[in-house]
MARFITI-232376 format. One line per 8 residues: number of its first residue (from 0); for each residue x, y, z of C-alpha. Coordinates in steps of 0.001 Angstrom, whole numbers. Layout:
<rs>
NUM> X/Y/Z; ...
</rs>
This chain:
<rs>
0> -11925/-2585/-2182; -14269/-5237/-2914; -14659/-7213/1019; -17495/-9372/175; -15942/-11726/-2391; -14165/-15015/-1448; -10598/-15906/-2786; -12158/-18288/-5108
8> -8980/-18330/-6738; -6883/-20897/-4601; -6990/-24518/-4851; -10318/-25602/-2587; -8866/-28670/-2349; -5909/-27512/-485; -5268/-30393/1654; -3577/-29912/4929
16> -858/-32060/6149; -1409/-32948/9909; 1759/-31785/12181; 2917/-31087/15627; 1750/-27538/16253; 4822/-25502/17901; 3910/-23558/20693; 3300/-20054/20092
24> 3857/-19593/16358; 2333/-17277/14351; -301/-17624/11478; -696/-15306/8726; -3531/-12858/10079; -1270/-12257/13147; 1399/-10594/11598; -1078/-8532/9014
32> -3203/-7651/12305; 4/-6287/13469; 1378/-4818/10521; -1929/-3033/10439; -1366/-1133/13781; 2784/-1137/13423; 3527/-513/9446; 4898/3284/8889
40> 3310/3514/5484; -44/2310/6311; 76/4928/8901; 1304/7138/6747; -1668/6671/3972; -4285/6542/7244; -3231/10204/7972; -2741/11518/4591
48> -6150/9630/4040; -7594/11676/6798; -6133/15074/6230; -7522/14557/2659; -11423/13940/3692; -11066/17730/5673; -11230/18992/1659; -14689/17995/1539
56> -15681/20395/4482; -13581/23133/3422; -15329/22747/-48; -18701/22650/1494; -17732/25947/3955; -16961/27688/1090; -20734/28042/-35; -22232/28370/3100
64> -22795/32014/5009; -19516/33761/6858; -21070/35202/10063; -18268/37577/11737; -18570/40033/14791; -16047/42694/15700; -16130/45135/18424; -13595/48281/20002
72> -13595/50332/22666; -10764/53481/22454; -10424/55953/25012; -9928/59338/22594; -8547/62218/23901; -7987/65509/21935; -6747/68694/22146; -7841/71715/20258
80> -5874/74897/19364; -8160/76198/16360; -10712/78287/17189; -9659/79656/20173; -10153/79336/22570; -7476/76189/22749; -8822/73464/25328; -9031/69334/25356
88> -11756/66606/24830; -12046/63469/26008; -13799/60798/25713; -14426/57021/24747; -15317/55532/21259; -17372/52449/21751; -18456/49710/18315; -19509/46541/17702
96> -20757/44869/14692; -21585/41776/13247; -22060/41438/9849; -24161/37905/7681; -22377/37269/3960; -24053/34266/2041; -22414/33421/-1238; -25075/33731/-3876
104> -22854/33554/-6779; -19317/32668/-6969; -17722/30552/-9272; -14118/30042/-7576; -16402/28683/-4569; -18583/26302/-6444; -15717/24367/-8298; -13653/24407/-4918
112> -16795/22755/-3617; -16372/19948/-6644; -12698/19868/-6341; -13057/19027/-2071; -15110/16346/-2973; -13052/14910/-5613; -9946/14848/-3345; -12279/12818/-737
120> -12906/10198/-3323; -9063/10333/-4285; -8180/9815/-645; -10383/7116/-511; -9025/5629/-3099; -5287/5771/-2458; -6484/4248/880; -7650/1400/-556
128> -4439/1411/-2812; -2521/1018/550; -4301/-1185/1941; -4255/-3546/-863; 414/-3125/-1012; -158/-3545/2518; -1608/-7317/1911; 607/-8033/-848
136> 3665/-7253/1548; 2833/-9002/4161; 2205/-11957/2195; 5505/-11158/332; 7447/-10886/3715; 5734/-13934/5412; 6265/-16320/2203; 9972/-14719/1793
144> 10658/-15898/5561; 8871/-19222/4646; 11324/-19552/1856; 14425/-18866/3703; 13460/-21346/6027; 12579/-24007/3246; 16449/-23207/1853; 18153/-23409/5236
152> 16538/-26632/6230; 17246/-28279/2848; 20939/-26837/3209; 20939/-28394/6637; 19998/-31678/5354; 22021/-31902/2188; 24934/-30864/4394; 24288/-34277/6485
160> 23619/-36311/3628; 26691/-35395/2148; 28820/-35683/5378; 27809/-39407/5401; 28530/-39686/1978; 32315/-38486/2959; 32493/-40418/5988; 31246/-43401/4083
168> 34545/-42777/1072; 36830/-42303/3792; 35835/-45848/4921; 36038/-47053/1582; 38895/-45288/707; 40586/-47149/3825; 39562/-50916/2991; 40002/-50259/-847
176> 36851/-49855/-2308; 36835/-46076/-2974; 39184/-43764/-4766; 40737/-40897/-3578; 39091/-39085/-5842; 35888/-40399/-4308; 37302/-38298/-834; 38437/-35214/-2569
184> 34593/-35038/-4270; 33115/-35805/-1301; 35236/-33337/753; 34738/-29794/-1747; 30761/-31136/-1640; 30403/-31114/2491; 32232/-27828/2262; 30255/-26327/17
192> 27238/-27491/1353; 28581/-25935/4425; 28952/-23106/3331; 25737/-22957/1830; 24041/-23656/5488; 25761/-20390/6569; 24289/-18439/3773; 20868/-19730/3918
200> 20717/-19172/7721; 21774/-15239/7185; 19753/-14844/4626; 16827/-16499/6996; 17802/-13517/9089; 17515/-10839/6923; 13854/-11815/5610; 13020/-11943/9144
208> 13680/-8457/9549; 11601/-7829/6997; 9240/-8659/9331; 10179/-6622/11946; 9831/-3524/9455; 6268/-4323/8627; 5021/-4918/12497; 7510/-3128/14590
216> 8861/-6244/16430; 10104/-9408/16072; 8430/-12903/15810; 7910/-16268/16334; 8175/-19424/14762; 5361/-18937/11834; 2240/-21358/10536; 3729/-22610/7073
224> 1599/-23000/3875; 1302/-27174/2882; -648/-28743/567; -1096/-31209/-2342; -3929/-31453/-5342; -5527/-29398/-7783; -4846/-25830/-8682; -7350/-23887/-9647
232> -6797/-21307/-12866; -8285/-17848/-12542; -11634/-17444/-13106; -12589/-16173/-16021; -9914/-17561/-17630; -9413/-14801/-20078; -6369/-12449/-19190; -7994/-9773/-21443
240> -11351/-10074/-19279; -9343/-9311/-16241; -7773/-6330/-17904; -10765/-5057/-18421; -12044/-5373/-14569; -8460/-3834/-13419; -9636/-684/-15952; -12784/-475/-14356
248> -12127/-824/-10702; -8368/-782/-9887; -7979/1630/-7061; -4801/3240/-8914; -6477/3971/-11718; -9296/5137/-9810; -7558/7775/-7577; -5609/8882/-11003
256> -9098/9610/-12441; -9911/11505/-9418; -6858/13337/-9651; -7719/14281/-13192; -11391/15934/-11903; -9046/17507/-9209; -6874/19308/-11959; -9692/20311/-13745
264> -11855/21464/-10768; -8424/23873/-10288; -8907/25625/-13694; -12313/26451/-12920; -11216/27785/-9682; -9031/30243/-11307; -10451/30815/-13934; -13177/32069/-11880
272> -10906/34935/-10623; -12317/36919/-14447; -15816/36366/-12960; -17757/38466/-10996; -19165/37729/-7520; -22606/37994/-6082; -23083/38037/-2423; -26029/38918/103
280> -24923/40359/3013; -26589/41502/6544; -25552/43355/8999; -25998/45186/12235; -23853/47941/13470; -23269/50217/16961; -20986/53682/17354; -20968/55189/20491
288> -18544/58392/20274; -17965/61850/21947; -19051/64579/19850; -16214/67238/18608; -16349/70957/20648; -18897/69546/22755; -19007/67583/25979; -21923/65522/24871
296> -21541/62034/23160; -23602/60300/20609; -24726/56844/20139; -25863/55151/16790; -27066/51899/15493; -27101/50745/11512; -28473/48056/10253; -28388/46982/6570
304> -29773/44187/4265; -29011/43769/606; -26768/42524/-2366; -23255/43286/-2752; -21430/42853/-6692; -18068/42814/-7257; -16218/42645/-10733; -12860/41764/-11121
312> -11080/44467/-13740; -7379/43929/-13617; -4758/41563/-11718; -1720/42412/-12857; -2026/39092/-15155; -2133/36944/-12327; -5235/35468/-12468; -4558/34338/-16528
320> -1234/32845/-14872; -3015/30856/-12966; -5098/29626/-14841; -2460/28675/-17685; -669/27090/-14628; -4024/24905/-13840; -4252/23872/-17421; -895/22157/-17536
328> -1609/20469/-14314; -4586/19004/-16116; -2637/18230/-18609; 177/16283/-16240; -3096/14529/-14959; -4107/13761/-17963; -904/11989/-18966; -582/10189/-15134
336> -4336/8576/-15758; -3310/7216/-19299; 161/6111/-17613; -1476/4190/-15037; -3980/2635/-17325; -654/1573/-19109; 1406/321/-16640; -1999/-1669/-14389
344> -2716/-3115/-17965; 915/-4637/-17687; 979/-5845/-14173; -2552/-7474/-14849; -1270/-9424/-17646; 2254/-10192/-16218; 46/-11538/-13026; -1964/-13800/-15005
352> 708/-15253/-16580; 2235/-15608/-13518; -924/-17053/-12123; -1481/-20051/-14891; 2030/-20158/-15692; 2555/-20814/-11836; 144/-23879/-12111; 2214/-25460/-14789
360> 5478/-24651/-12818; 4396/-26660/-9844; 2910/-29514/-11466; 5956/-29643/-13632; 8427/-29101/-10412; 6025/-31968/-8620; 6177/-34484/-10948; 10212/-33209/-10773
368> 10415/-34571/-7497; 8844/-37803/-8046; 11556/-38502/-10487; 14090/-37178/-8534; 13091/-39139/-5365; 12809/-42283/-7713; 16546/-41578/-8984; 17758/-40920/-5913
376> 16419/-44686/-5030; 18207/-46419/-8096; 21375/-44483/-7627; 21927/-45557/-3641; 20961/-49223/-5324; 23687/-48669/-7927; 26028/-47500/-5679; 25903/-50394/-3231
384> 26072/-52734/-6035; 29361/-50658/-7061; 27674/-49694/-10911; 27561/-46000/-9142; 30006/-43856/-7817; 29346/-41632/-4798; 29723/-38710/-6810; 26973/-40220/-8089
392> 24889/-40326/-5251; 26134/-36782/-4032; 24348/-35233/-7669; 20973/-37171/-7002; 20692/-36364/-3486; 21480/-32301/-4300; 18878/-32636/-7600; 16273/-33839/-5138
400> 17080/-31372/-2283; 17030/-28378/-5206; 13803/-29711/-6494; 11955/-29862/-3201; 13344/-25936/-2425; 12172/-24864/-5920; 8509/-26767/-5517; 8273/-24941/-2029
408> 9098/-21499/-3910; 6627/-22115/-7239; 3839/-22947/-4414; 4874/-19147/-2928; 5269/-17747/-5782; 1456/-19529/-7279; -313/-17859/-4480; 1489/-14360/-4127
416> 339/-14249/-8267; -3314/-15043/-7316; -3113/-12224/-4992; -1252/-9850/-7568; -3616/-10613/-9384; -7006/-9545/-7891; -5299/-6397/-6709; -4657/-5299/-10151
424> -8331/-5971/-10619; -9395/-3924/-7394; -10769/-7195/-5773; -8238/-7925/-3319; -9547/-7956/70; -8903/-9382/3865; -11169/-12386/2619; -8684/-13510/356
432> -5982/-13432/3020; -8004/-15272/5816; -8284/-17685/3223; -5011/-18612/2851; -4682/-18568/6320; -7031/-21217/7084; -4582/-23170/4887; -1680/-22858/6985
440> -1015/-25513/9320; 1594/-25174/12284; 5153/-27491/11413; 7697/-28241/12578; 9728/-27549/8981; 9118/-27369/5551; 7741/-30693/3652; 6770/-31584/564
</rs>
């Protein structure tokens, strides 16, 4: 993954709204940092990722020399009825050898050697690939909690809103000036809204422990993401450029084409079992024995130097069963690569979309709350002046409330897209989140 490139993506003009800074909340980096150390499947792809990279020095042993030593001591003893006369022997049987084989020519060995070093480079790359899910889920989780918070304060304070709104008809209602009706409206809103508090405020709960999945603990109050101003649209701005980038250097498709290699490293590997094998061995041997019929021992020493050849003649069809076997795992690799292409073509386009369609979504959803704040303003003017009802006034206040929750969400969902993004393109990296979190400030709530 690409760690030198800044998230050039986000708005540079992000600019921060000055608040109260809670003690000990949490930005951003704190809970990746964490999730980093904590996170089961991280940990998972960090040991996978390491047990992968021993491939490469199990490919490389394979062509280097095997160097063994053995040695024995018996103590023989023997008796002896033919000729006559009968009578024993014993004695002791000492050896020791140690024998050099280099690989000079063996073509199972040589594409093992390819195949250990393509698994390296696949391990290498699905580390990266976790690494990358690893961002996008912390970001996920942190913005989901952000959310929930956003949608339990705004059900908090539509809840007030409309219990003064039903205090205010009950007044009315008792000098005159309201309707029943007025009450009853006023009374299902409060306990709906009420109701709504008690959802939002679970549901604040269970994104929480999303949280707690991804860094093994609970936490804090958390820096929240604020801003106002321009948006910036991805750069190129070309979806089918960026398609073209995730082709090229998206770690998925990447480890996929590494797989592939893997696959066909395998047929060679069997396929080598029809070929024969060259090897140059060395070796040094001692016998120290007692000698049949005789008291006497004798003692020995071999040494040898040369070229052993082996050709394979029959298996019992085993080695052509591999070997079919190998070629429809290449084949199944084969297919995987051409699915992932498919399916990281897809989730590149559907995250630029996201991306500039996100940009139009909050300006639209902005602009959305200017109204609604502005009709909020003429409907409390028409209701004192009795040309608006308070049902009214309950419909503008809950437009406005919905519209400030959905603008927080569209700002969430803007960045999380920019981030989708870059990882379908194989760019994302901890640059881009440490640049989003020097744009969170620490609140008190959510504002917009």
């Amino acid at each position: 993954m690409n760690t030198t490139l800044p998230f050039r993506m986000l708005p540079l003009s992000l600019a921060l709204w000055i608040a109260a800074a809670p003690a000990q909340a949490e930005d951003l980096m704190e809970i990746y940092r964490r999730a980093q150390q904590q996170d089961m499947t991280m940990a998972q792809a960090q040991a996978g990722y390491r047990a992968s990279l021993e491939k490469r020095d199990q490919g490389t042993g394979q062509l280097l020399p095997n160097l063994s030593l053995g040695a024995s001591h018996f103590a023989v003893s023997q008796d002896i009825s033919q000729p006559p006369p009968a009578h024993s022997n014993d004695y002791d049987s000492d050896a020791y050898g140690i024998q050099l084989t280099q690989p000079l020519y063996r073509h199972s060995n040589f594409a093992a050697y390819r195949q250990g070093k393509a698994i390296a480079n696949q391990a290498e790359a699905d580390l990266a690939i976790a690494a990358g899910e690893l961002i996008i889920r912390v970001v996920q989780a942190y913005f989901q909690v952000l959310a929930a918070e956003d949608a339990q304060e705004f059900a908090r304070t539509e809840k007030a809103a409309i219990e003064g709104q039903l205090r205010l008809a009950e007044r009315n209602f008792a000098v005159g000036n309201a309707t029943v009706v007025d009450v009853h409206e006023a009374r299902a809103r409060f306990d709906l809204a009420a109701a709504q508090v008690v959802v939002a405020e679970n549901q604040l709960l269970a994104r929480r422990e999303l949280l707690v999945v991804l860094t093994g603990n609970s936490t804090g109050p958390l820096a929240r993401l604020l801003w106002k101003g321009q948006y910036v649209y991805p750069d190129p701005l070309d979806m089918e450029a960026w398609n073209r980038i995730a082709l090229e250097k998206n770690p998925v498709i990447v480890s996929q084409q590494h797989a592939l290699r893997v696959a066909e490293e395998e047929v060679e590997k069997n396929r080598g079992g029809h070929y024969p094998t060259l090897d140059f061995v060395a070796s040094h041997s001692y016998n120290k024995n007692g000698i049949l019929f005789s008291p006497l021992t004798y003692e020995y020493s071999t040494n040898q130097i040369g070229v052993q050849l082996q050709i394979p003649l029959y298996s019992g069809g085993i080695t052509q069963s591999r070997v079919r076997e190998a070629v429809a795992r290449e084949d199944q690799a084969k297919s995987a690569l051409e699915q992932a292409k498919r399916t990281i073509t897809r989730m590149t386009r559907e995250a630029y979309l996201a991306a500039t369609g996100g940009i139009a979504q909050v300006q639209a959803l902005e602009q959305a709350l200017v109204s609604s704040r502005k009709a909020l303003e003429s409907t409390l003017i028409g209701y004192e002046s009795g040309v608006r009802t308070g049902v009214d006034v309950l419909n503008a206040q809950r437009d406005l409330y919905r519209t400030e929750r959905d603008l927080a969400q569209a700002r969430y969902n803007y960045v999380l897209a920019m981030l989708q993004l870059k990882f379908a393109a194989g760019t994302l990296s901890e640059g881009d989140l440490l640049y989003i979190n020097e744009r969170l400030v620490m609140t008190a709530g959510p504002s917009n």
